[in-house]
N, C-alpha and C positions, 0 to 999 in steps of 0.2 A: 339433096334430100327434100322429096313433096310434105305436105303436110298429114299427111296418111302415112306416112313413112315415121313422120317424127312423132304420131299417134300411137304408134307401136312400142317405140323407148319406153310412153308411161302406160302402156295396156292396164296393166295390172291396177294404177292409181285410179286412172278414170274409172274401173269397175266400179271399186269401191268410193267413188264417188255419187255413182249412181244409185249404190246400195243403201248411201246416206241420205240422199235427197228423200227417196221414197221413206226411209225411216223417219227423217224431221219433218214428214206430212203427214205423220200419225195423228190422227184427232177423233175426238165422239161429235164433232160438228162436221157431218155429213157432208157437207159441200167442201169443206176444206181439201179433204184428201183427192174430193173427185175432181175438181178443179186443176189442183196441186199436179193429179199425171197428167190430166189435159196438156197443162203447159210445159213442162219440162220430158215429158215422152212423146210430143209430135214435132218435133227436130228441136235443129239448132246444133251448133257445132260445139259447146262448150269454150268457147276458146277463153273467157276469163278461168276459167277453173286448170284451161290447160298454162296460162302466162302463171298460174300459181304454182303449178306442180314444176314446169321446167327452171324456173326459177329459181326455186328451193333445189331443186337436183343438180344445178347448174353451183348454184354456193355450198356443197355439201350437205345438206340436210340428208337422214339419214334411218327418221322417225317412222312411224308406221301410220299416224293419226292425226295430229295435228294439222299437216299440209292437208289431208283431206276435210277436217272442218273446216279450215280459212277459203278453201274451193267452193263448199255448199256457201259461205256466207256470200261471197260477192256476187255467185252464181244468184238468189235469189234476193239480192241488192236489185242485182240488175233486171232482172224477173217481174218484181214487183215494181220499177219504172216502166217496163213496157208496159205491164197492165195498167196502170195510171195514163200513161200516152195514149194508149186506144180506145178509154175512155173522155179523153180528154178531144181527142181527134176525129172521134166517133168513127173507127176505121173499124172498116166489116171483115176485114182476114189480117193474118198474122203469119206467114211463111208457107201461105198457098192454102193453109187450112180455117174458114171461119175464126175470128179472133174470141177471146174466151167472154167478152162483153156482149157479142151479139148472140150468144148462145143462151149466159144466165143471166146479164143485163150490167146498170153501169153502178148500180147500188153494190151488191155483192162484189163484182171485181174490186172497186176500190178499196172493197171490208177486206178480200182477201189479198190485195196489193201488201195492205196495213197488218197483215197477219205476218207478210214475206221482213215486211224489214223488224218487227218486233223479233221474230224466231233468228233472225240475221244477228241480233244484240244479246237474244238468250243465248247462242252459240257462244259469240266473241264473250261476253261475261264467264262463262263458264271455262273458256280457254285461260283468262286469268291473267293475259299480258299486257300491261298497260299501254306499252308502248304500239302493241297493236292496234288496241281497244281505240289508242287516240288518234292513230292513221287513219283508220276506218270511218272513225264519227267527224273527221277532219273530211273527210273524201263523201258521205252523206252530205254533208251542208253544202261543197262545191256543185254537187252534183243538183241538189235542191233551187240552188242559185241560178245555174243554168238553164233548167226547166221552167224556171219563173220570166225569167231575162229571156227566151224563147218565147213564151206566152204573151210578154207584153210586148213583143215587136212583130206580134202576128201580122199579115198585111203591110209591114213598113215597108216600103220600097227605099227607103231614104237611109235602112241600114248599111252602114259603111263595114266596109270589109273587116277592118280592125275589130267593127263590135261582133262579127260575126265568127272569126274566128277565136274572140273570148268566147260566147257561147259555146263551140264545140269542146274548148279545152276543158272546161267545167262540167256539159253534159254528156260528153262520148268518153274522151281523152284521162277525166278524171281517173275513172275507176279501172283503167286497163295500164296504168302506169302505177295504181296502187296494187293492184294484182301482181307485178314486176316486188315492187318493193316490198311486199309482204314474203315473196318467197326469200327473197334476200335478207330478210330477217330472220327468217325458218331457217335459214341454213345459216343463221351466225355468220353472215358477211359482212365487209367493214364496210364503213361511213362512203367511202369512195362509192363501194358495188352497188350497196344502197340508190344510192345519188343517180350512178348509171342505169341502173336498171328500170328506176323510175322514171327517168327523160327517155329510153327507150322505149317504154308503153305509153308514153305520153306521146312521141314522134307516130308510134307505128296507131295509136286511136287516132291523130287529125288526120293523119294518110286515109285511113279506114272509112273516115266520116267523108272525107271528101269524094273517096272513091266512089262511094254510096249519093252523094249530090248527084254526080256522073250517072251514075246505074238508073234513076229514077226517073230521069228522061231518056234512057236511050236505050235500057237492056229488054229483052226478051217478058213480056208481064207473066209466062208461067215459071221463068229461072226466078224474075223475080220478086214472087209470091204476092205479089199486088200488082192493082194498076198503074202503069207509067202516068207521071204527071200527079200522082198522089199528093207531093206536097206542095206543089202549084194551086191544087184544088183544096187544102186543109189552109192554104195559105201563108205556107212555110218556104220563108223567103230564104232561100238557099245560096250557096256561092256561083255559081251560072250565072243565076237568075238576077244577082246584084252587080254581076261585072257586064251584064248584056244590058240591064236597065239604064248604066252610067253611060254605056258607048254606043246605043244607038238612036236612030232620030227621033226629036218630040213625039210626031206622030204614031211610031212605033211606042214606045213610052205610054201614051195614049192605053194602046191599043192590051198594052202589059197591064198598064194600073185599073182599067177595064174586068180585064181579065182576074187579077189577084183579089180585088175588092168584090166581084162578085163570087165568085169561086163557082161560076157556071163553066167549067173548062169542058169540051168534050175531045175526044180522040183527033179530031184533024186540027184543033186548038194547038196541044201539046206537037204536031207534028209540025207545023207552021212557027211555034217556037223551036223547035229542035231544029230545023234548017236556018232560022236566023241566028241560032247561037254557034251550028258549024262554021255560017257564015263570017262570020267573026274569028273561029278558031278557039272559043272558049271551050270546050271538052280537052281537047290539046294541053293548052293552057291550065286549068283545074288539074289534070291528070299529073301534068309536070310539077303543080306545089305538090300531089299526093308524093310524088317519086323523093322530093327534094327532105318531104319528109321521113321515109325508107331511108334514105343516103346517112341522114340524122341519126338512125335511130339502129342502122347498123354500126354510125359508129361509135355509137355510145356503149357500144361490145367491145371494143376495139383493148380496154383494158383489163379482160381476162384472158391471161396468157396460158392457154391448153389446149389440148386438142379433146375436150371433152364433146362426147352425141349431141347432149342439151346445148351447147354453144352452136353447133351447125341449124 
C-alpha cells in the first residue's frame, strides 16, 4: 500500500480537515485569512494531520470531530514554525512557490506565525482534555528548544553528532510522534499503544529529517522546491556536513569552514562538496541511519495484533 492509497482509507477525514482549516482562518483582520490559504492551499502533504487520523483509527476512535480538531492543531503548530524558519532563514520560496515572508514581509509573518499557535491553544482549550492540552504544550516547548539549540550552533562546525541528532528529535521528531500519540489517545488506547505509537513518529521524524539532510544536497532543485545547498548557504550545519567535516583533510576543513562562515556558496560550490561527500560514502551512510530509523519504527507496530488498513 503507497501513500495515495493509504490517503484514500481517511478521504473523508482529510476533507473535513480541510474544511476546518479554512473555518479556523476566519478573521476581520484581512491579512489573516489571506495569508492563512496562501500557506495551507499551495501544497504540502498533510502528513501530521494524516499520523493523527490513522492513529486514532488504528486504536478504535470512532468520533466524527475531535480527531479532526487535534489535526488542525498540530497542522498549524507546525505551520506557524515554518513561517518563523523563513523568516528567520530569510528564505525566498517554500515548496517551489515564493515563501509567505517575501511576499508580505518578516513583521506580518511572524504576527501571523503568533496568531497559528494562539488559535492551536484556542482549539486544544476548548477540546477540554487535559491530558491532551498537556502533550501538546509539553511538545511546543521541545519543539521551541530545538529551534533555539538550532539557532545558536548556526555555523558550528564543531557540532558533534550527538548534539545534532538532539536537535532533530526536539524540532522535527517532536511533533510527529505526538501526532502518533494523540490519536492513540482519541481512540482510548492503553499506556503500552500510547508509548508505541509515540517512538513510532519519533523513529519515522529523525528518518524524515535525515532524509531531508540527504535531499538538500543532491535532489532535483524543482522536486525540491528550493535551491540545493540551501542550508550550507543559511549555514545549517547538517549531518553530511558534520561527518565530512570530521573525516576529511585540514585543508579540506579549510576550505568547508571558508565556505559555512561566509555563506558565499554558489552552485559548483555545493557540487564540489557533493562529490567529496560521495567520496567518502556519506549519502550511503546518512541514508542507512534514516533506514535504521524505519526498521525502529516499524517495529514499534509490531504490538498491534490485526489485520487492520490503518496498521498497513
Amino acid at each position: 500500500m503507497d501513500f495515495q492509497e493509504t490517503l484514500v482509507l481517511i478521504k473523508d477525514d482529510l476533507e473535513s480537515v480541510e474544511k476546518a482549516i479554512s473555518g479556523y482562518f476566519e478573521s476581520d483582520v484581512e491579512a489573516i485569512p489571506l495569508i492563512g490559504s496562501y500557506l495551507f492551499f499551495g501544497g504540502g502533504k498533510r502528513v501530521r494531520p494524516v499520523m493523527v487520523l490513522m492513529s486514532s483509527r488504528l486504536c478504535g476512535y470512532d468520533g466524527d470531530s475531535r480527531h479532526i480538531a487535534q489535526s488542525c492543531v498540530v497542522e498549524f503548530l507546525h505551520t506557524a514554525t515554518l513561517l518563523h524558519d523563513d523568516v528567520i532563514d530569510a528564505s525566498p520560496k517554500r515548496r517551489g512557490n515564493p515563501s509567505a515572508n517575501s511576499k508580505w514581509g518578516n513583521e506580518v509573518c511572524v504576527l501571523v506565525g503568533d496568531f497559528l499557535f494562539a488559535k492551536s491553544f484556542d482549539i486544544m482549550a476548548r477540546d477540554g482534555d487535559p491530558k491532551m492540552l498537556r502533550i501538546l504544550s509539553d511538545t511546543c516547548l521541545r519543539m521551541a528548544e530545538g529551534e533555539v539549540m538550532q539557532q545558536i550552533n548556526i555555523r558550528n562546525l564543531k557540532l558533534m553528532e550527538e548534539e545534532y541528532i538532539n536537535i532533530v528529535e526536539r524540532k522535527t521528531a517532536a511533533l510527529l510522534s505526538t501526532c502518533c500519540k494523540l490519536g492513540a489517545v482519541l481512540g482510548s488506547g492503553s499506556t503500552e499503544e500510547e508509548e508505541h505509537l509515540a517512538s513510532y513518529g519519533r523513529n519515522l521524524g529523525m528518518a524524515f529529517q535525515l532524509v531531508d539532510d540527504v535531499l538538500d544536497y543532491t535532489a532535483d532543485e524543482e522536486k525540491l522546491g528550493k535551491p540545493t545547498g540551501t542550508d550550507l548557504r543559511e549555514g545549517n550545519v547538517t549531518l553530511p556536513l558534520i561527518i565530512l567535516y570530521h573525516e576529511c583533510s585540514p585543508e579540506q576543513q579549510g576550505r568547508i569552514e571558508h565556505l559555512v562562515e561566509t555563506g558565499d556558496v554558489h552552485p559548483q560550490d555545493v557540487k564540489e562538496l557533493v562529490e567529496l561527500m560521495e567520496s567518502h560514502g556519506i549519502f550511503v551512510r546518512v541514508k542507512s541511519r534514516a533506514m535504521d530509523y524505519v526498521r525502529k519504527a516499524k517495529a514499534d507496530l509490531s504490538i498491534f495484533d490485526t489485520d487492520s488498513p490503518y496498521l498497513d
